[in-house]
C-alpha positions as CSV (number, residue, x, y, z in Angstrom):
1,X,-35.0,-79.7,196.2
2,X,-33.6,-75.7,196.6
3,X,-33.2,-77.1,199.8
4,X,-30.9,-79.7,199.0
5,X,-29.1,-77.7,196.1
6,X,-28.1,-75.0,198.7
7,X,-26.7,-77.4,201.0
8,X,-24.7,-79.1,198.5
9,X,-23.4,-76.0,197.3
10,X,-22.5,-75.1,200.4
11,X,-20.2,-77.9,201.0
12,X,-18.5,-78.0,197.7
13,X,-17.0,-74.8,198.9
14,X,-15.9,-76.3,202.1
15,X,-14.5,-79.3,200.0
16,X,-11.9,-77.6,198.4
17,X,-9.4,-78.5,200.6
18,X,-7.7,-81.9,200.9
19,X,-9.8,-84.3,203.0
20,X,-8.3,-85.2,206.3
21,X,-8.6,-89.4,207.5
22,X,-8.6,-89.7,211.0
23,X,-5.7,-90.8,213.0
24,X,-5.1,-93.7,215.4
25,X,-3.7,-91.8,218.6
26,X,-0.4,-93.7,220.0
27,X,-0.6,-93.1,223.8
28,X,2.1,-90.6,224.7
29,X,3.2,-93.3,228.0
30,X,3.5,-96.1,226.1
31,X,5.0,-98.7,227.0
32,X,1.8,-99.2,229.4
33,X,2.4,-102.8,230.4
34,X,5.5,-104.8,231.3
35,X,6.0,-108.0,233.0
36,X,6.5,-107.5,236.8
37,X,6.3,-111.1,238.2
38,X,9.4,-113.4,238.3
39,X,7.6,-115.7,235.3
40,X,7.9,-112.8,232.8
41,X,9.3,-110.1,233.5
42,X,11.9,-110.9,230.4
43,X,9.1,-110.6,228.0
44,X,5.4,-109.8,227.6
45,X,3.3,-110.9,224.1
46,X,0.5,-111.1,221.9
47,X,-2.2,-109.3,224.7
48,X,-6.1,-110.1,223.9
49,X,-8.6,-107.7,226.0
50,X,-12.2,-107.7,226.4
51,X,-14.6,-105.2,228.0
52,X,-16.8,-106.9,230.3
53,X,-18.9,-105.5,233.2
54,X,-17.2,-102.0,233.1
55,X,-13.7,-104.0,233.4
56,X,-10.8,-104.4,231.1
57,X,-9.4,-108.0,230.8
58,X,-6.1,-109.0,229.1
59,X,-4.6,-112.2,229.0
60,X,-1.1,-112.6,227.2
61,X,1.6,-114.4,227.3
62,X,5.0,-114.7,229.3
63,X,7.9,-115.4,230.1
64,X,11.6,-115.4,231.9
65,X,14.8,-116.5,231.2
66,X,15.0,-120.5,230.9
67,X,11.5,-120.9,231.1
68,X,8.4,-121.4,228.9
69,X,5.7,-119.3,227.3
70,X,2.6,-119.2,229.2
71,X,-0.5,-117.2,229.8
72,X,-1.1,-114.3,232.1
73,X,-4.0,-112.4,233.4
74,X,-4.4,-108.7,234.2
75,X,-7.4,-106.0,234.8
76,X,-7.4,-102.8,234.5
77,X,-10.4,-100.0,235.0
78,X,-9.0,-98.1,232.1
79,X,-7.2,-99.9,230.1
80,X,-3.9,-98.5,230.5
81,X,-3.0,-99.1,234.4
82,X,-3.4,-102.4,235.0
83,X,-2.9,-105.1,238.0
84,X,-1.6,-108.3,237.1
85,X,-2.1,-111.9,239.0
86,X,1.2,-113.5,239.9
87,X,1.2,-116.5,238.7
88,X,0.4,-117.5,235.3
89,X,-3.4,-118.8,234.4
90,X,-2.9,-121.4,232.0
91,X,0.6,-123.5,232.2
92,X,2.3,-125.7,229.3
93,X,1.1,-129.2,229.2
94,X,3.1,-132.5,230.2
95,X,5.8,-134.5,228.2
96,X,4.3,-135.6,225.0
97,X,0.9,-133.3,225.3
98,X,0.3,-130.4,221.9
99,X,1.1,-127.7,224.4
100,X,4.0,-129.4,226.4
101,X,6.8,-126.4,225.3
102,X,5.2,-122.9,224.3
103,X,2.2,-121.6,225.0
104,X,1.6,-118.2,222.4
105,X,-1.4,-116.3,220.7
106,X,-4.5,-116.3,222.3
107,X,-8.3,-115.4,221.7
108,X,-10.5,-115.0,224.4
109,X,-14.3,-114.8,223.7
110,X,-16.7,-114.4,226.9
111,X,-19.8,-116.7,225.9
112,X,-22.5,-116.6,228.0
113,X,-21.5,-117.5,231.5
114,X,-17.9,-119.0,230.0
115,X,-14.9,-117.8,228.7
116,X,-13.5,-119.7,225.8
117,X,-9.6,-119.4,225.0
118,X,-8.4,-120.6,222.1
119,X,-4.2,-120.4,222.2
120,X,-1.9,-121.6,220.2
121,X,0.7,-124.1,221.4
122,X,3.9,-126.2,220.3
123,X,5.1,-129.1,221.3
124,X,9.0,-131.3,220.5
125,X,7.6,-130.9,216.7
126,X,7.8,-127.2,216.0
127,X,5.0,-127.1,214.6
128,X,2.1,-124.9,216.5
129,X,-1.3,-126.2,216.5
130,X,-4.7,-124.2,218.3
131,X,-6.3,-125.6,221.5
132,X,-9.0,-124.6,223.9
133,X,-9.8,-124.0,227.3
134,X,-12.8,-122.8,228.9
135,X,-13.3,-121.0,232.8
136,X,-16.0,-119.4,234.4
137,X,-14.3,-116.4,235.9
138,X,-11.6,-115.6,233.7
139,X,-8.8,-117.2,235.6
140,X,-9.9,-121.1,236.4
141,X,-9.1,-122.8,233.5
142,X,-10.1,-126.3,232.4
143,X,-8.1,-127.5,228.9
144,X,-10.4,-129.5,226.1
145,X,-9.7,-133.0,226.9
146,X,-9.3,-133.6,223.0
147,X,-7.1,-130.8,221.9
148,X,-5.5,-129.8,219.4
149,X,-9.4,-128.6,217.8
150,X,-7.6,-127.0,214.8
151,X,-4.4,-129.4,213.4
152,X,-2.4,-129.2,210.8
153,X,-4.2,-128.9,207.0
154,X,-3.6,-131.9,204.7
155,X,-0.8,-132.5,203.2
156,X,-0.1,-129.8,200.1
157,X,-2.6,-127.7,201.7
158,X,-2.5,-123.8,202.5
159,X,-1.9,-124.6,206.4
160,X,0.1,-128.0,206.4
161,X,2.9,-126.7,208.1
162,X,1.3,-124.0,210.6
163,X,-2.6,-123.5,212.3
164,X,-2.2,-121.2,214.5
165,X,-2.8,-117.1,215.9
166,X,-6.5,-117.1,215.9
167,X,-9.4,-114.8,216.6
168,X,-12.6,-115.9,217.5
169,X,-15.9,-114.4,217.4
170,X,-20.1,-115.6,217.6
171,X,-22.1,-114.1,215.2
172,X,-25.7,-115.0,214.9
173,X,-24.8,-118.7,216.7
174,X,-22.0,-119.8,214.5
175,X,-18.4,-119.1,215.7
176,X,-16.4,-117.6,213.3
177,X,-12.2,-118.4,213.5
178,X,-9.6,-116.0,211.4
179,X,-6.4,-117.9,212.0
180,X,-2.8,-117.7,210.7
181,X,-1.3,-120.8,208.4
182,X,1.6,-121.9,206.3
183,X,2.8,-124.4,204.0
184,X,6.0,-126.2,203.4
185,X,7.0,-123.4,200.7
186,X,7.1,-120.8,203.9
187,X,4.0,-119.5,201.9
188,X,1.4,-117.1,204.5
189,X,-1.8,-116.6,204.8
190,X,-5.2,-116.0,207.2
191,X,-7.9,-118.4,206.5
192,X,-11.7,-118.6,208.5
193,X,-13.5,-121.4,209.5
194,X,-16.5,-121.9,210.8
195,X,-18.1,-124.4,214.5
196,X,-21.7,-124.4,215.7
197,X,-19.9,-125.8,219.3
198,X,-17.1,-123.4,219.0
199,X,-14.7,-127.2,219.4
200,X,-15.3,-129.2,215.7
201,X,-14.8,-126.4,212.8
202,X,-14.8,-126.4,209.3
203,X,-12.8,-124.2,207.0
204,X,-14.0,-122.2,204.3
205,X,-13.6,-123.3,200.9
206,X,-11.8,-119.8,199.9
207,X,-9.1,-120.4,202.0
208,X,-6.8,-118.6,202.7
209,X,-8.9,-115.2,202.8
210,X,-6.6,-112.7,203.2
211,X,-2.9,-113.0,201.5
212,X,0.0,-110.6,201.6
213,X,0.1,-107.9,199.0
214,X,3.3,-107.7,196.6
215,X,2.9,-104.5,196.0
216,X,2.4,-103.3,199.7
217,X,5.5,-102.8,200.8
218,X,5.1,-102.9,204.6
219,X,3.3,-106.6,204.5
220,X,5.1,-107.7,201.6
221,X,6.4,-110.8,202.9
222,X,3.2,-111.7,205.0
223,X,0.4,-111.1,207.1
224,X,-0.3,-112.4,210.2
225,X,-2.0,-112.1,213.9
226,X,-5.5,-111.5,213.0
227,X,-7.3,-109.9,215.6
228,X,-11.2,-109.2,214.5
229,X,-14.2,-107.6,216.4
230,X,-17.6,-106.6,214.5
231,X,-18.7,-103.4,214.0
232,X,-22.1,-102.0,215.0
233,X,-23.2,-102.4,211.7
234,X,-22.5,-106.2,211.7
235,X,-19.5,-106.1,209.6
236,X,-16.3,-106.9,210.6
237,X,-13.1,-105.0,211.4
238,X,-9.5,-107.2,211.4
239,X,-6.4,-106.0,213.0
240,X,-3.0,-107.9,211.5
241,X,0.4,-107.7,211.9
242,X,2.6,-107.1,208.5
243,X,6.0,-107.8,208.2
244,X,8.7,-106.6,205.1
245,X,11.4,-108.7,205.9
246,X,12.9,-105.8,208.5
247,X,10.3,-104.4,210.6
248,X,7.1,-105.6,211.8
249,X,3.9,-103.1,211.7
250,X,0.0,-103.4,212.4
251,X,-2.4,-102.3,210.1
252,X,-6.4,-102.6,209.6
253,X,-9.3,-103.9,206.8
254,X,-12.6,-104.2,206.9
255,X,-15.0,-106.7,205.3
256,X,-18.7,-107.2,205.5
257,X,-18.6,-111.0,205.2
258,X,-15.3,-111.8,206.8
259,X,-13.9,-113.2,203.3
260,X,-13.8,-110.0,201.3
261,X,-11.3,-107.6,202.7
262,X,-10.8,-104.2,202.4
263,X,-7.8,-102.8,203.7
264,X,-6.8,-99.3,205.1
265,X,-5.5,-97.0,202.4
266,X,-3.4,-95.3,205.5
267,X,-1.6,-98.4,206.8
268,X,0.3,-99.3,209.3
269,X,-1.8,-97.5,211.7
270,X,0.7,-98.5,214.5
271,X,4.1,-98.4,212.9
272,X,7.5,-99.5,214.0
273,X,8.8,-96.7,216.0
274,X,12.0,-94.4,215.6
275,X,15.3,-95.4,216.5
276,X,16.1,-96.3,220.2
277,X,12.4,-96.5,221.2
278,X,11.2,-99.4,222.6
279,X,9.5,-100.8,219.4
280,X,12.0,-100.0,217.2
281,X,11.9,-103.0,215.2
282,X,8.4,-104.3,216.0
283,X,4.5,-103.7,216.5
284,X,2.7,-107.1,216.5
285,X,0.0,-109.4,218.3
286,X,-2.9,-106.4,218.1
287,X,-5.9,-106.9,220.1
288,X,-8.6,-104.6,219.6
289,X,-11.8,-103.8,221.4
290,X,-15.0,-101.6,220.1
291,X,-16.6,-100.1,223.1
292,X,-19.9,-97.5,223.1
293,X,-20.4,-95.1,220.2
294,X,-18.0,-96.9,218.2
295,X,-14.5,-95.6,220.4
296,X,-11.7,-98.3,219.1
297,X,-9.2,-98.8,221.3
298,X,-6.4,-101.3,220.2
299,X,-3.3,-103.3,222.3
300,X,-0.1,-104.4,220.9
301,X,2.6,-105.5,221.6
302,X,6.8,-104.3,221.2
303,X,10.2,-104.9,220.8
304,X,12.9,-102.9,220.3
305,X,15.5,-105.8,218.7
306,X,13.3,-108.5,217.4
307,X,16.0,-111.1,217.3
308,X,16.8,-111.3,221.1
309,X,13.1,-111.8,222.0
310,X,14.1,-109.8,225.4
311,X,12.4,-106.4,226.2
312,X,9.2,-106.9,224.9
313,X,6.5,-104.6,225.9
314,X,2.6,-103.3,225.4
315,X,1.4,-100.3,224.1
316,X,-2.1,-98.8,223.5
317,X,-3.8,-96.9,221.1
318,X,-7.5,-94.7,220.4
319,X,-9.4,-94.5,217.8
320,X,-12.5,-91.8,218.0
321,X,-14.3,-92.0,214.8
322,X,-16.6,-89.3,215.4
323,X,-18.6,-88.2,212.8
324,X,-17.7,-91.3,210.7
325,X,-21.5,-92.4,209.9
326,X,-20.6,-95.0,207.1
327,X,-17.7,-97.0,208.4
328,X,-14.6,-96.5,206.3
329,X,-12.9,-95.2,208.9
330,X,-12.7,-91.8,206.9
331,X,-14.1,-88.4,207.7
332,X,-15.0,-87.3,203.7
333,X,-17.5,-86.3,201.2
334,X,-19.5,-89.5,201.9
335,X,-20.1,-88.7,205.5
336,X,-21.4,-85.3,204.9
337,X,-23.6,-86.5,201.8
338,X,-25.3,-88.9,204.5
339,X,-25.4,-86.3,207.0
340,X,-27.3,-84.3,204.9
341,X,-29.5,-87.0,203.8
342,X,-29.9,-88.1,207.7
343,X,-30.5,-84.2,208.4
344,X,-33.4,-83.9,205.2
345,X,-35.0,-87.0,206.5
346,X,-34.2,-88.9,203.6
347,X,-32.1,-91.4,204.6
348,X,-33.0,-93.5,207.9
349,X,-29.6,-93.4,210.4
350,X,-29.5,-96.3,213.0
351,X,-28.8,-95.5,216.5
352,X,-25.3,-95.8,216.1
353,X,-25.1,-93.0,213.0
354,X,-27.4,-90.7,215.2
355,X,-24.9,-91.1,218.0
356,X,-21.7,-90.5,215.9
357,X,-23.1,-87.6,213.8
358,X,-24.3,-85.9,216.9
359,X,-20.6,-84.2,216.9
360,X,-21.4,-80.7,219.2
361,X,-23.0,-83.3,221.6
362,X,-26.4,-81.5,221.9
363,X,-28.7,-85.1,221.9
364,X,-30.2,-83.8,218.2
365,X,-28.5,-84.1,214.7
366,X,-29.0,-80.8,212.6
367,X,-27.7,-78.3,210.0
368,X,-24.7,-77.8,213.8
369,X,-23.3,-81.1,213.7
370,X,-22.4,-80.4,209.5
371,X,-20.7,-77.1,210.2
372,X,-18.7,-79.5,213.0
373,X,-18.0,-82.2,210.6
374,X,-17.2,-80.1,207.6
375,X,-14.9,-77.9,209.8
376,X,-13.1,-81.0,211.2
377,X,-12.4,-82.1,207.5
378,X,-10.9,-78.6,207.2
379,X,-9.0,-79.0,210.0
């Protein structure tokens, strides 16, 4: 117990100072990705990436002047230089087909030995609507005879006028899907639903799940472009895109369930940029990847005049959330009160905790890694 007293003493003397949150790092090169091949070099959007086998993947969508969206493929060894194929992967469908005009917002989950895409597409009506296709390497892609697998909600619903921008995940066996509706009142939200086959699904009852705030200005017209991963802890972490009638922004929240949402008190963490930059007006379509020891690294894409829909771009950003042991994305009092805890022996880390406290990278966590973690606070 003196024990335990002395410690906390000694860290309500560090405290003093103003607690520092961690920062998403904008990469200084950014853009990192533009559209080199004669189907898009006009405009590249809404990226997805996955970390498979040492390799990045990214599949987004394209286009030139005159012609339709569709969906690209690139790989990259780091993330940030990557090679594209020249030729779109997956094309719009034939007069009269869901996905005859634009081919938009994708999610790409790798299940077992298949990759499952699940894109949003338009047709004469306007009105986008979520398919599927499935491939084996990443680039072969075979389109779900019976598309659309999400339509349009019921008339008067949440989603009647808009199903569309999802994100896709398997948890446990069950597939969940965050995805982006409207109604006829232009009225926005992010609802989840729910497929043991990952093709018939069944929306939550609480839908939508995640609404636009009044009283945040930066998404205070809506939220949209869910992009979710899970944490290490099993919960789950959401990238969205917020707009405020002006600019367009990306921000993060966090929910243990995927209903309950808990949003980032230091939001947008990827902003609209300064004048004359090339996402001046916009930072949308996130995608977001978790690799080892928790290291978040996060796509998106920009434009510097949102109207024209010309210039559009990718950037990337890091997030190292070293020494943050109990996942509010904060380094603060409640990380070194576990630390300690971890450190006394009364309180049982998991592998992940152990890894991210070890902060002087010595393979042990001990009274070291607190002097590191309470002078990075102070920094």
């Amino acid at each position: 117990m003196k024990k335990m007293n002395l410690v906390c003493a000694i860290i309500s003397v560090f405290l003093v100072s103003h607690l520092t949150a961690f920062e998403y790092v904008d990469n200084p090169n950014n853009p990192i990705f533009n559209g080199a091949q004669t189907w898009n070099d006009l405009a590249v959007i809404n990226p997805t990436v996955l970390y498979v086998d040492g390799l990045y993947k990214m599949w987004f969508g394209g286009r030139n002047v005159g012609l339709q969206i569709q969906i690209g493929y690139a790989t990259s060894e780091d993330g940030i230089n990557w090679d594209e194929l020249s030729e779109p992967v997956l094309t719009v469908g034939s007069p009269g087909d869901f996905d005859s005009q634009d081919l938009k917002a994708l999610s790409v989950l790798h299940d077992d030995d298949e990759y499952k895409m699940y894109y949003t597409a338009t047709n004469s009506s306007g009105m986008p609507r979520l398919g599927l296709a499935t491939s084996p390497d990443g680039i072969t892609w075979t389109k779900y005879a019976q598309n659309p697998i999400l339509d349009l909600g019921e008339p008067g619903s949440w989603n009647e006028a808009r199903a569309h921008n999802a994100s896709v995940l398997k948890q446990d066996g069950v597939y969940y899907m965050w995805f982006s509706g409207r109604n006829n009142n232009f009225d926005i939200g992010i609802g989840l639903a729910y497929s043991a086959d990952g093709i018939t699904w069944e929306e939550d009852q609480l839908n939508p799940v995640f609404l636009m705030s009044p009283h945040i200005p930066w998404e205070s017209d809506y939220p949209t472009f869910p992009a979710v991963v899970e944490r290490e802890d099993g919960s789950f972490l959401m990238a969205y895109m917020g707009f405020d009638g002006l600019y367009r922004q990306v921000g993060i929240a966090h929910s243990s369930d995927g209903l309950q949402w808990t949003r980032y008190p230091n939001n947008p963490v990827i902003p609209h940029g300064p004048v004359g930059s090339w996402n001046e007006e916009t930072s949308s379509g996130p995608s977001i990847t978790i690799l080892e020891q928790g290291l978040i690294r996060m796509w998106y894409a920009g434009n510097s005049i949102y109207s024209t829909s010309t210039t559009w771009s990718f950037g990337h950003i890091l997030f190292d959330p070293q020494g943050d042991i109990n996942y509010d994305y904060f380094l603060n009092i409640s990380d070194v009160i576990q630390l300690v805890s971890i450190i006394l022996g009364n309180l049982e880390a998991s592998d992940y905790q152990l890894d991210i406290a070890d902060l002087n990278l010595d393979e042990s966590v001990d009274v070291s890694d607190l002097q590191v973690m309470i002078n990075t606070i102070l920094e």
